[in-house]
C-alpha positions as CSV (number, residue, x, y, z in Angstrom):
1,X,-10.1,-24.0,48.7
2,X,-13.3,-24.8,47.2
3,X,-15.8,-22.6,48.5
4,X,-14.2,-20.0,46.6
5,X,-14.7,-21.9,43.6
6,X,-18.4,-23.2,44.1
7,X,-19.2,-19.2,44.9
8,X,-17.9,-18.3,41.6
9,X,-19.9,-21.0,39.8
10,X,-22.9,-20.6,41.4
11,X,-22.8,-16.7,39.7
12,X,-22.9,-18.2,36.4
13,X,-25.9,-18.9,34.7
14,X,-27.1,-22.3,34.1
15,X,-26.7,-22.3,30.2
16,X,-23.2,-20.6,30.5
17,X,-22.5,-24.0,33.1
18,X,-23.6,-26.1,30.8
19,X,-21.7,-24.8,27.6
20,X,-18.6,-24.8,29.7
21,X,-18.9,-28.1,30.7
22,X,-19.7,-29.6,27.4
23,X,-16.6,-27.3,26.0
24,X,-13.8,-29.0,28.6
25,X,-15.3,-32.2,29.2
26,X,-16.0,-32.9,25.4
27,X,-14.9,-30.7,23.0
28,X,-11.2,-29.9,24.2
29,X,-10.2,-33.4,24.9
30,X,-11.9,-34.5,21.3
31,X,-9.8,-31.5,19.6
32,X,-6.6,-32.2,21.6
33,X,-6.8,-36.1,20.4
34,X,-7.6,-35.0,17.2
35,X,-4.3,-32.4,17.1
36,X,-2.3,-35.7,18.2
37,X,-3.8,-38.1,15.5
38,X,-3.3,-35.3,12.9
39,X,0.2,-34.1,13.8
40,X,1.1,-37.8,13.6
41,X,-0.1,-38.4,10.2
42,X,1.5,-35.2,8.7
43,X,4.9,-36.6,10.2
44,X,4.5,-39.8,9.0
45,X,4.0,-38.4,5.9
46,X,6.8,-36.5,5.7
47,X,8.8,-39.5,6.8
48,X,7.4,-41.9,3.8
49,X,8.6,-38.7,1.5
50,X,12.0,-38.4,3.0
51,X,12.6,-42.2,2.7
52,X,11.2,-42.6,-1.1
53,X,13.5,-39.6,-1.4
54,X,16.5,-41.1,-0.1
55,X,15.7,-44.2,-2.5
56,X,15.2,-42.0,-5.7
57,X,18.4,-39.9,-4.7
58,X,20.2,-43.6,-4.6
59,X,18.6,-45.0,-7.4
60,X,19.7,-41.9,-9.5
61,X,23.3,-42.2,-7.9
62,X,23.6,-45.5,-9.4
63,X,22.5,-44.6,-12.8
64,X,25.3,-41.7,-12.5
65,X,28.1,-44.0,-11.0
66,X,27.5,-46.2,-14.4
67,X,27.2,-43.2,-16.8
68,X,30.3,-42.0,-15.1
69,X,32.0,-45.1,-15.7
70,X,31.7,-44.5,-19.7
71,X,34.0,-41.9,-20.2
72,X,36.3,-43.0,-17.2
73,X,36.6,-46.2,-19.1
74,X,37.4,-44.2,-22.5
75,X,39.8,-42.3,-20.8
76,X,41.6,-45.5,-19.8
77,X,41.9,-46.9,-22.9
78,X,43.1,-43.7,-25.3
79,X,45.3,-43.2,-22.2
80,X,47.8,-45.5,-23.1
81,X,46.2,-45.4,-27.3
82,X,50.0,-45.6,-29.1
83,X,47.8,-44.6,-32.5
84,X,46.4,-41.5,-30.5
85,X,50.2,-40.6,-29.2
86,X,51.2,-40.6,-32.5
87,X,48.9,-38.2,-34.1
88,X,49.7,-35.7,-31.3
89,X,53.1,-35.6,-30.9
90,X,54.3,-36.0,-34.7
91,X,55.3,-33.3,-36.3
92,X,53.1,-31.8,-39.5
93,X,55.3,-30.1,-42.2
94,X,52.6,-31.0,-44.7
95,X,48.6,-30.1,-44.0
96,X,48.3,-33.2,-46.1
97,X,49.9,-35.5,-43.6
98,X,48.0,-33.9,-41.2
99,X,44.3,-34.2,-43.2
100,X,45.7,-37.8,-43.9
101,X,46.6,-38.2,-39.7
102,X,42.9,-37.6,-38.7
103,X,41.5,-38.9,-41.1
104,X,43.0,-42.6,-40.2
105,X,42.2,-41.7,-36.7
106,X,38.2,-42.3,-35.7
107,X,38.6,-43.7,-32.5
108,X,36.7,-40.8,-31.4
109,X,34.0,-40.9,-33.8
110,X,33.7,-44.5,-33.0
111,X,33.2,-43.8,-29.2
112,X,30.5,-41.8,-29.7
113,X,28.9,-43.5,-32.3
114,X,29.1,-46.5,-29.5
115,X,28.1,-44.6,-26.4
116,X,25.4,-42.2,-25.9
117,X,26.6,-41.1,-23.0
118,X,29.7,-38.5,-24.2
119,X,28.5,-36.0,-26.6
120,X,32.1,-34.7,-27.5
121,X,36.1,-35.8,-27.3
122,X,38.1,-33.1,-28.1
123,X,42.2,-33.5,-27.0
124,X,44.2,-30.6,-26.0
125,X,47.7,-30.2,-27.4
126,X,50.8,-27.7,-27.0
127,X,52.5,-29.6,-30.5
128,X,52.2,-25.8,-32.8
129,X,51.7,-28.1,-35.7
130,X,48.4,-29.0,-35.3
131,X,45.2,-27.7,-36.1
132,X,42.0,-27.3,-34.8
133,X,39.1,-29.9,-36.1
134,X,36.9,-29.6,-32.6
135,X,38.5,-33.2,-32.1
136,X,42.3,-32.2,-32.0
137,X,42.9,-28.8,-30.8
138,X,46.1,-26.4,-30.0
139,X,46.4,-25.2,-26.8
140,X,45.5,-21.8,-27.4
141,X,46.3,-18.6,-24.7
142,X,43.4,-18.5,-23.7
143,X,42.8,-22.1,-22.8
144,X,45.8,-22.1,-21.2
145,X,44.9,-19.4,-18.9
146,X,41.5,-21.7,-18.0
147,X,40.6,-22.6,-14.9
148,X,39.6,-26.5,-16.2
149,X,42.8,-26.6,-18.2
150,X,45.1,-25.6,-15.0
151,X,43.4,-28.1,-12.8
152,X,44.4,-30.7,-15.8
153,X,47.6,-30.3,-15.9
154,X,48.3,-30.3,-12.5
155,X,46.1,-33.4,-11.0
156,X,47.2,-36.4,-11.9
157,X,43.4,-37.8,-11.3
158,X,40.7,-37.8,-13.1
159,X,38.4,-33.9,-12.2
160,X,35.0,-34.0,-13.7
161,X,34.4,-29.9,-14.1
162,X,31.3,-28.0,-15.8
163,X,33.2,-25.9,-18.7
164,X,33.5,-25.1,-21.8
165,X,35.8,-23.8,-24.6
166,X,34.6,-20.4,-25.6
167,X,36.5,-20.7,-29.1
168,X,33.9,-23.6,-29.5
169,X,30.5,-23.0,-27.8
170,X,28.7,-21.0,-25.4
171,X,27.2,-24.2,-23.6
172,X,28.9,-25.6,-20.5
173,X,28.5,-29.2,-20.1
174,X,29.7,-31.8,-17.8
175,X,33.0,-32.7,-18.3
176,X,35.6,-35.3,-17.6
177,X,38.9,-33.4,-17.8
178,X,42.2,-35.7,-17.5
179,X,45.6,-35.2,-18.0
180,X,47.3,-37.9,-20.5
181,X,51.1,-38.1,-20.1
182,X,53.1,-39.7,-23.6
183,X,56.3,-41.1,-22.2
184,X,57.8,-41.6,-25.6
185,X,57.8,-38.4,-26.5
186,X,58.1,-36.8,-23.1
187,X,55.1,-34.4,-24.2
188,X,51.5,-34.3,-22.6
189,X,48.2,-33.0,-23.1
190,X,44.9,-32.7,-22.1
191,X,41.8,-35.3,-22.7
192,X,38.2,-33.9,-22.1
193,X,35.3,-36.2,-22.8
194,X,31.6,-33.9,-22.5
195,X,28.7,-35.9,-21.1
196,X,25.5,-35.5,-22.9
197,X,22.8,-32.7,-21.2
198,X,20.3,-34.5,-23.0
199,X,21.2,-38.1,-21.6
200,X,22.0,-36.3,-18.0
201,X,18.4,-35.0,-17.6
202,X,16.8,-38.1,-18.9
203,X,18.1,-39.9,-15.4
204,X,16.2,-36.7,-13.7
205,X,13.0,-36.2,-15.8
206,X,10.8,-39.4,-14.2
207,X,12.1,-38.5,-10.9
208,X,8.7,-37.1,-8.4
209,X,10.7,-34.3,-7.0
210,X,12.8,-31.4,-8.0
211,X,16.1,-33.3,-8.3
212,X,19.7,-31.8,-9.1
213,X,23.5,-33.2,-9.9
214,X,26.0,-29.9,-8.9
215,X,29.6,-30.4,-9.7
216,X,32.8,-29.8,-6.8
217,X,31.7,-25.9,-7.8
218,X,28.2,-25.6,-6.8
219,X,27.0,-25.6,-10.3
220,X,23.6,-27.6,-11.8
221,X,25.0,-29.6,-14.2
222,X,21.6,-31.6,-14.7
223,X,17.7,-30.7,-13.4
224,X,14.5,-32.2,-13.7
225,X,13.8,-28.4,-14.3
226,X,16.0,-27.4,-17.3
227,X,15.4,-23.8,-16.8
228,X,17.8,-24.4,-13.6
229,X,20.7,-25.9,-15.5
230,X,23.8,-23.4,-15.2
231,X,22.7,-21.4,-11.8
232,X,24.8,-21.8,-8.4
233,X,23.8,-23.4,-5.4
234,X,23.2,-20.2,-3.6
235,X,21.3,-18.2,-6.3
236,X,18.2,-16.9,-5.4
237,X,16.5,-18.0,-8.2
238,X,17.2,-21.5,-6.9
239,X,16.5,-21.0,-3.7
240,X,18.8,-23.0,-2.1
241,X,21.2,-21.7,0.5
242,X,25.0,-23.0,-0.4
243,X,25.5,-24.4,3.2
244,X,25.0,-28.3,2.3
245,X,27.9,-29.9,3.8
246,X,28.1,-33.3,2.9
247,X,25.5,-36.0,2.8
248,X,22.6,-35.9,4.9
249,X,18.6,-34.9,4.9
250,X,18.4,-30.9,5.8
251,X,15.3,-28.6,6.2
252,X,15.6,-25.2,4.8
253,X,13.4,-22.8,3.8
254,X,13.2,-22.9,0.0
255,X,11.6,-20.4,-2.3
256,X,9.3,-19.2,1.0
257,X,8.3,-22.8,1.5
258,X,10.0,-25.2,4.5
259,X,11.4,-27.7,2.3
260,X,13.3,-31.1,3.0
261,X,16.5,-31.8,0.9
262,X,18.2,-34.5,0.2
263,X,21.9,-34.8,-0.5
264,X,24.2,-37.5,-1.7
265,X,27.2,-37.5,-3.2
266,X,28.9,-39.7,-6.4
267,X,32.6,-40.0,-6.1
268,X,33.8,-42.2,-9.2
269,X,36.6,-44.2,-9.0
270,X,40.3,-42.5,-9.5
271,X,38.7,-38.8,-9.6
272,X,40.2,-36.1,-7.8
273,X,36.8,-34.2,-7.2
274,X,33.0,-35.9,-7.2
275,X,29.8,-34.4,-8.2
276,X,26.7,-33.8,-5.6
277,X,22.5,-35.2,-6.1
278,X,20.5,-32.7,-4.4
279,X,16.3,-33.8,-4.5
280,X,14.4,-31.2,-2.9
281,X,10.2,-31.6,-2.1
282,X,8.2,-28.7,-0.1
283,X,6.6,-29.7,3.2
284,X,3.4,-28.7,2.2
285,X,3.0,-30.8,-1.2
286,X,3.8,-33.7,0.5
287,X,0.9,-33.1,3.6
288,X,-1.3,-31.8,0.8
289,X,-2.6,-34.9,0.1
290,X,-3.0,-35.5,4.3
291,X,-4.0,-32.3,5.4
292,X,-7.4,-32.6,2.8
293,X,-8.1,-35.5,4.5
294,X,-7.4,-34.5,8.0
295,X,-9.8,-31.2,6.6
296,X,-12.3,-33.5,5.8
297,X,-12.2,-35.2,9.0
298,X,-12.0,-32.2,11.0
299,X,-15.1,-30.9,9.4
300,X,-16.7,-34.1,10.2
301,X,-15.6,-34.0,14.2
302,X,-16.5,-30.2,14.1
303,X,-20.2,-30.9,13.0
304,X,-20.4,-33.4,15.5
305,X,-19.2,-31.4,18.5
306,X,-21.3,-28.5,16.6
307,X,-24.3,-30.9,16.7
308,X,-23.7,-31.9,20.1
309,X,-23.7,-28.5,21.2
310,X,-26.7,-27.1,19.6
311,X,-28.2,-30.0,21.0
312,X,-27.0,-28.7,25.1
313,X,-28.0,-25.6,23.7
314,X,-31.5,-26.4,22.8
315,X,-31.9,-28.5,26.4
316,X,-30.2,-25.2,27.9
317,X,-32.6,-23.2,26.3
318,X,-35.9,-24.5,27.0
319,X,-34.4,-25.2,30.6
320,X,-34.1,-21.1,31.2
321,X,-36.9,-20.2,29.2
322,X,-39.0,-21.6,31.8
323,X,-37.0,-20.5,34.7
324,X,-36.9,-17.1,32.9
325,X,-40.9,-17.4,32.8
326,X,-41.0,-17.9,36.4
327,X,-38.5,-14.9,37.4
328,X,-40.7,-13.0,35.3
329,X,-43.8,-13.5,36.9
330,X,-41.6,-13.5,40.1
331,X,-40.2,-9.9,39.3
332,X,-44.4,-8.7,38.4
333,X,-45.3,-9.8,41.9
334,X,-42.1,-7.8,43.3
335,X,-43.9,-4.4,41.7
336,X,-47.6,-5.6,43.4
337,X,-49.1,-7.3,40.8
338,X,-50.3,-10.1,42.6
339,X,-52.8,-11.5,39.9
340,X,-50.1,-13.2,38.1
341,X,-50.0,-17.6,37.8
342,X,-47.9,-19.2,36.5
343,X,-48.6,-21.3,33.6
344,X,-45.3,-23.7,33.3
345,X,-46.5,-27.1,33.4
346,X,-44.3,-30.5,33.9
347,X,-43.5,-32.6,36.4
348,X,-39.4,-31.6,37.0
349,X,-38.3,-29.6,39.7
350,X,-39.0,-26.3,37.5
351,X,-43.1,-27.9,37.6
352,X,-43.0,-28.0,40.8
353,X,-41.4,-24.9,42.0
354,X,-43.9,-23.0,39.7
355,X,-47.0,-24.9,41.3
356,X,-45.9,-23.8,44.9
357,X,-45.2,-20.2,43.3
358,X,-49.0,-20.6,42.9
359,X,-49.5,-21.3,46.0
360,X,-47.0,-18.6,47.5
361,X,-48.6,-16.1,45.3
362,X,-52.3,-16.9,46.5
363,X,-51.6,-16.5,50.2
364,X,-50.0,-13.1,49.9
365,X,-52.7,-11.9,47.8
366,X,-54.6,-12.7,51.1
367,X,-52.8,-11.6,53.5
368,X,-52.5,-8.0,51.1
369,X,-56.2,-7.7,50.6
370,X,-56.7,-7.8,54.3
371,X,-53.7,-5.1,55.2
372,X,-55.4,-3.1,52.1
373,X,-59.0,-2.7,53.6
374,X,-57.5,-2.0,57.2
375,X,-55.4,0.7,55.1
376,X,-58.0,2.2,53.0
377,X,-60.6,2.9,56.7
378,X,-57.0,5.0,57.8
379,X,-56.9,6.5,54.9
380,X,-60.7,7.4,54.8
381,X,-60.5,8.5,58.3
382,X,-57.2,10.4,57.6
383,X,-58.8,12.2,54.6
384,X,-61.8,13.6,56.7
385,X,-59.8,14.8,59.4
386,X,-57.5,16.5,56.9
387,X,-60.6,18.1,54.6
388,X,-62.0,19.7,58.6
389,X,-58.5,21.2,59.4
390,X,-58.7,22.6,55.7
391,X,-62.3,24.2,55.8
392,X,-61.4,25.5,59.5
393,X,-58.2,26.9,58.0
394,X,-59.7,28.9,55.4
395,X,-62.1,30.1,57.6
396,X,-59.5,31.8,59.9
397,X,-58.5,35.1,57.3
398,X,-58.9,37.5,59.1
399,X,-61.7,39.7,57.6
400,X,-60.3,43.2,59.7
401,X,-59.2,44.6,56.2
402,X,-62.9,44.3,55.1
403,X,-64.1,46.4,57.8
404,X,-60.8,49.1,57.5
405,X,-62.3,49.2,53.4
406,X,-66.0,50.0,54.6
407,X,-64.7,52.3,56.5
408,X,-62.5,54.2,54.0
409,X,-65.5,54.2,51.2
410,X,-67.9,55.6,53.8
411,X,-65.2,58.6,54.7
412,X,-64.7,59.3,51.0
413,X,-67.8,59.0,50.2
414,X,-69.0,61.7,53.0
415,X,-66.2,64.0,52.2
416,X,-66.5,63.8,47.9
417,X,-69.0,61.9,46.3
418,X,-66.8,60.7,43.4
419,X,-66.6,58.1,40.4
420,X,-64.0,56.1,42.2
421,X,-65.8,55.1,44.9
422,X,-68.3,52.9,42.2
423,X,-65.0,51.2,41.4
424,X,-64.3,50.4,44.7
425,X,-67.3,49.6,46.2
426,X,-67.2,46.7,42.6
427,X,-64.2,45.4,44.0
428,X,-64.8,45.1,47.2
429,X,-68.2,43.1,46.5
430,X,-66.1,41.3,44.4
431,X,-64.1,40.2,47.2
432,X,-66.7,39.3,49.5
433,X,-68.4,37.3,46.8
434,X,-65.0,34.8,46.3
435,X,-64.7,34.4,49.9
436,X,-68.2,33.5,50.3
437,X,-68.0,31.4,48.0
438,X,-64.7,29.7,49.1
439,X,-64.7,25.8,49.1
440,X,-62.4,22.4,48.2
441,X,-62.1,23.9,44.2
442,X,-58.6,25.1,43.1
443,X,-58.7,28.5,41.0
444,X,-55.9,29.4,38.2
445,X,-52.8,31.4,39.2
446,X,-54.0,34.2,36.5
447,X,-57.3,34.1,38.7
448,X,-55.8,34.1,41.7
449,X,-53.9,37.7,40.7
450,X,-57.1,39.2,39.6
451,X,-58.2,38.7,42.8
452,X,-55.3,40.4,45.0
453,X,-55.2,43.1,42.6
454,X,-59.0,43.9,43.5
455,X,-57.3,43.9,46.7
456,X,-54.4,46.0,46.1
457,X,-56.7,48.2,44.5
458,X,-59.0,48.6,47.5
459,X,-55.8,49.1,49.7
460,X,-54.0,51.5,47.7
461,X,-57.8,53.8,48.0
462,X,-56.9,53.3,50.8
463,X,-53.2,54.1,51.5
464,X,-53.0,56.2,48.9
465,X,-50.0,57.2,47.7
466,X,-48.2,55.2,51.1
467,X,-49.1,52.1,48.6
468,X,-47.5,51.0,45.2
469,X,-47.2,47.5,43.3
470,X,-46.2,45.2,40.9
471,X,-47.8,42.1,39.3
472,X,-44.9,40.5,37.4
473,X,-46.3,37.5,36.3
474,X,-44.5,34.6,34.0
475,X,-47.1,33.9,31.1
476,X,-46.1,30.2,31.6
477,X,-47.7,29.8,35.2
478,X,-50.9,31.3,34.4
479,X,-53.4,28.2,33.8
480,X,-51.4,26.8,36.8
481,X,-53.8,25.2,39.7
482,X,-53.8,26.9,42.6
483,X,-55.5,26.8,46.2
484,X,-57.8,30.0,46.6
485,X,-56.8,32.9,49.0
486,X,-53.0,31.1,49.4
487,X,-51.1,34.5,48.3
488,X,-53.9,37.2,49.6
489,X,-53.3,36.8,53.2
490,X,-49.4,36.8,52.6
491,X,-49.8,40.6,50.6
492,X,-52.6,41.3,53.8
493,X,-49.3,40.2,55.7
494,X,-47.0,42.8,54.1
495,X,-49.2,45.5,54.0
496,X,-50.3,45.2,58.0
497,X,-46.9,44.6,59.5
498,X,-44.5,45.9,56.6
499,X,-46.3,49.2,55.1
500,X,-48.7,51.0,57.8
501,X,-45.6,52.3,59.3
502,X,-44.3,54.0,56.5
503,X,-45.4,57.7,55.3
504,X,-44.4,56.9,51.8
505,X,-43.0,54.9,48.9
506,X,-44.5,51.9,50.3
507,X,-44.2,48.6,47.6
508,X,-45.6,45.4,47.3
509,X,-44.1,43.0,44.5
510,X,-45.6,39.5,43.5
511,X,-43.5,37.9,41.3
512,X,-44.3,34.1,39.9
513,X,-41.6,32.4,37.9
514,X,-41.5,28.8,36.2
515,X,-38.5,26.4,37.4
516,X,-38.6,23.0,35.8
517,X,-42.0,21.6,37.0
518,X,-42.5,24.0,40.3
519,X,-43.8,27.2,40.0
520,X,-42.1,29.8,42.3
521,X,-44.3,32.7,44.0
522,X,-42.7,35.4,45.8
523,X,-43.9,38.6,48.2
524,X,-41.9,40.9,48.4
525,X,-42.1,44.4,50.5
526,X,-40.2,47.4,51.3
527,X,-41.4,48.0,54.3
528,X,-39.6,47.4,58.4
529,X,-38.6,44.3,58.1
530,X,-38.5,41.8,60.8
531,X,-35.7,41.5,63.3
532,X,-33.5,38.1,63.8
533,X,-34.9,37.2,66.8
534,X,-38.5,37.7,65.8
535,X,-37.9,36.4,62.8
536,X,-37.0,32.9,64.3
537,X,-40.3,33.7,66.5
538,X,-42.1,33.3,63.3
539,X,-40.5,30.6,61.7
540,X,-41.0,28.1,64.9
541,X,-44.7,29.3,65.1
542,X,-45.6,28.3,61.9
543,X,-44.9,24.5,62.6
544,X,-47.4,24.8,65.0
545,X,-50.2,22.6,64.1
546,X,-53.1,23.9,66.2
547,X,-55.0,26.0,64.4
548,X,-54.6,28.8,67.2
549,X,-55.6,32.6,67.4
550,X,-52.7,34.9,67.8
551,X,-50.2,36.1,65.5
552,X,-49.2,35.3,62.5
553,X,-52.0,33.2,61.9
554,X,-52.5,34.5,58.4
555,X,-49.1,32.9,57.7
556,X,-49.4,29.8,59.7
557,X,-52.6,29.2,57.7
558,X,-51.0,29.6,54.7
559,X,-47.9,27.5,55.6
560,X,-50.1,25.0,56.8
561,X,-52.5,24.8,53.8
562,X,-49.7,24.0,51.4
563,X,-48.5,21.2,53.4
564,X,-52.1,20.2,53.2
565,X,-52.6,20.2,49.7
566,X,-48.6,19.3,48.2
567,X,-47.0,17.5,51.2
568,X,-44.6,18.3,53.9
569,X,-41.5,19.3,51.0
570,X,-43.7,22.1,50.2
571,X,-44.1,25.2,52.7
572,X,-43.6,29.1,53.3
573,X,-39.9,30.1,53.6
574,X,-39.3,33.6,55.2
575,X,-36.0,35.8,54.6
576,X,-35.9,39.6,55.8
577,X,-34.1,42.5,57.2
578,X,-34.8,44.9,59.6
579,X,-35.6,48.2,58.5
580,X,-34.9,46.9,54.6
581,X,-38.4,44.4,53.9
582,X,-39.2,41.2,53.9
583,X,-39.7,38.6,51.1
584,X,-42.0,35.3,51.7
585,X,-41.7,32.4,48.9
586,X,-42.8,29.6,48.1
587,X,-43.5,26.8,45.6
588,X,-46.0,24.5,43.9
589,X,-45.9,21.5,41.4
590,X,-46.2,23.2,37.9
591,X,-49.8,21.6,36.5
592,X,-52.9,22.6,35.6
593,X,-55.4,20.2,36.7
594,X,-53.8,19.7,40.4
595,X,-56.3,18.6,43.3
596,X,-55.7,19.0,46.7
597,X,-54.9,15.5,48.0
598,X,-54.5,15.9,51.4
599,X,-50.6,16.4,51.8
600,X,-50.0,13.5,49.0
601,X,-48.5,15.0,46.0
């Protein structure tokens, strides 16, 4: 189970090990502790929040319960007020009596001169003999029709509703709305006492959070933001979704931030319907203050680990610099250069393994100079026998074609006497002159041609019109270095064994061509041909390396010299048809300056 394993980590290299070890034995457990520590602190700071929360959300339920208990406690008392049932249910044939009737009545004035808690008592009442002074009014259609006013009449509680009487104001306000029967007169009407806004959002304005009072309805009747004040739980602009049921800590998402909410609800005493305290605070002001110092302390543990690691890295580093160093020199004696030392110096395992580099590096520079002079006599011995079997090579052309050419110049010369036979006579000294004067030196390609066209030239005087050919020479292989006499004897070749047969129309093409870096040469004749069989013949005999007399040695000379001079992948390759020609190619390295080196490219 292992091995797999300790293969895997022995392909990694030692700085990578290193890093890895310091990441999962150091940093990961030192992050994962520090996610623990922080997660903990960001909930315990939400907890503190929820709980201070909770206590403001009491605290202000208190201050509502004894706000609420103002008007309740008004209520009470004009309920069974005999001065206030009198004003109500007499009947006015006189506006007088009726100026004179409110004016002796300022309960209501005195109430909220006393308590700054109500900002308005107005009393609703169906007698048709009254009119409206915003403290008494008639019980108009429209009222009547009212949502508020229908809930009046038929609760026999006290409902605390956010309304208000359009024939007044615009303004909704908190409301107790109660229902006030007069037994003595068998008649009834309807008592609403307004809270004051201003006194209402004084209980919310200290409090640290966004903190609401919502009536039965849903609607803000109070905000620590005023702008809120009239909008529906449920509104977008609030943000809050309308499913609060009940009391309880919820987390919603509010305004695209996960919030924590807080509800309570007030239920005063003898009320039909309560109102609800909402205080709302987003997640992420209350970890604000946590999550800068958990920043800070992050940044702190990441510049350690940081430092830590560019510590390893630096011990890493100079530890594979120097084993680098000694690959190095390691990789320099793997090409032959076995003058290299190393150089690392301490007294660690990496010391010593450089010092018996040393060593290792000494000994086979020994052993190498000793296999190198045993070498280099082969070589030398190798050379010489190949520079003999050269000169003895190019001594073998057969010089028949010399004698045919005397031979021709004396019979023309005995039958006519001409011009011509100056020109040939020139070219045939010519010709004796560069095989005299044959040796080791390369000649050009371009010098090469001159000299089979001095031959051509000589044959065709002689031939006559049984002879034609064609030079056709790429410019780009002419500077390219040549052996001497390697194409003559292949054209003394064609014109022997391909041409003397034929009456007439007889041609000879050498063609040279440039191919990447080889230069291509090719001979190329009309003439019989060479059967299969013979043709085989041929082929096997030039692999003979005796240097033999017989046939075809022109060719095996040839075939041979290349070998000689370019190496074993260069040769004469032989292609023909009987009665059609034959064609005889082959190639050298494309440069101007080549030596022969004795087979060695």
């Amino acid at each position: 189970m292992w091995k797999p394993l300790i293969e895997r980590m022995n392909n990694v290299k030692i700085k990578n090990k290193l890093i890895f070890a310091y990441i999962f034995i150091v940093a990961l457990p030192v992050l994962g502790i520090g996610g623990v520590v922080v997660d903990y602190f960001r909930q315990s700071a939400l907890d503190n929040a929820i709980e201070q929360t909770t206590n403001n959300v009491e605290r202000v339920k208190n201050q509502m319960d004894t706000m609420l208990r103002v008007p309740i406690d008004i209520s009470n008392k004009l309920l069974f007020d005999s001065r206030l049932s009198d004003v109500v249910n007499t009947r006015y044939t006189k506006v007088y009596d009726l100026v004179v009737a409110y004016h002796n009545y300022q309960e209501f004035q005195e109430y909220l001169r006393l308590y700054s808690e109500i900002s308005a008592i107005r009393f609703y009442t169906t007698n048709n003999t009254i009119q409206n002074n915003l403290e008494f009014m008639k019980v108009s259609n429209e009222v009547r029709d009212s949502k508020w006013y229908q809930t009046a009449i038929n609760s026999r509680k006290i409902n605390w509703i956010y309304r208000n009487d359009i024939e007044i104001s615009e303004t909704k306000k908190l409301s107790l709305v109660r229902k006030i029967n007069f037994t003595d007169y068998t008649t009834n009407g309807v008592l609403v006492i307004e809270l004051s806004q201003s006194y209402l959002n004084s209980i919310l304005s200290a409090e640290p959070f966004e903190t609401m009072i919502l009536d039965h309805s849903g609607y803000v009747v109070a905000a620590k933001d005023v702008t809120l004040i009239g909008k529906q739980l449920g509104d977008p602009e609030l943000g809050i979704s309308s499913d609060l049921q009940g009391k309880g800590i919820y987390e919603r998402d509010v305004k695209g931030q996960l919030s924590n909410i807080v509800v309570d609800e007030v239920m005063p005493d003898s009320s039909d319907n309560g109102l609800k305290i909402i205080s709302v605070f987003a997640n992420e002001s209350i970890v604000r203050d946590s999550n800068r110092i958990i920043l800070i302390g992050t940044g702190l543990l990441i510049l350690i680990l940081c430092t830590g690691l560019l510590f390893l890295y630096l011990i890493s580093h100079l530890i594979t610099r120097r084993l680098s160093g000694l690959s190095r020199q390691m990789n320099k004696v793997g090409t032959g250069d076995l003058k290299v030392v190393s150089h690392i110096a301490g007294a660690d395992e990496i010391g010593q393994l450089s010092r018996k580099f040393n060593d290792m590096v000494v000994s086979i520079r020994t052993l190498m100079d000793q296999v190198y002079e045993s070498n280099e006599r082969n070589t030398r011995l190798e050379v010489s026998q190949k520079e003999i079997s050269f000169k003895m090579l190019a001594s073998q052309i057969n010089p028949h074609f010399l004698f045919n050419a005397l031979e021709s110049i004396r019979m023309k010369a005995h039958i006519r006497g001409e011009q011509e036979i100056a020109y040939i006579v020139r070219l045939l000294g010519k010709l004796i002159r560069n095989n005299l004067e044959i040796g080791m030196k390369n000649t050009t390609l371009q010098g090469e041609m001159e000299l089979i066209k001095s031959y051509l030239e000589i044959q065709k005087f002689r031939f006559g019109d049984r002879l034609n050919y064609e030079l056709l020479i790429d410019p780009q292989t002419k500077e390219i270095s040549i052996p001497p006499l390697i194409i003559q004897p292949l054209v003394e070749n064609a014109i022997i064994h391909g041409l003397e047969s034929r009456e007439n129309g007889g041609l000879i093409i050498i063609r040279t061509l440039r191919i990447e870096q080889d230069v291509m040469i090719d001979v190329i004749d009309n003439g019989a041909g060479i059967a299969e069989e013979r043709l085989q013949w041929v082929k096997n005999s030039l692999q003979i390396n005796e240097s033999q007399e017989g046939d075809r040695i022109g060719l095996r000379n040839v075939h041979q010299r290349l070998i000689l001079s370019y190496g074993a992948a260069y040769g004469l390759h032989i292609s023909s048809m009987l009665g059609e020609g034959t064609q005889i190619s082959f190639k050298i390295p494309a440069t101007t300056d080549q030596l022969m080196s004795g087979g060695n490219k």
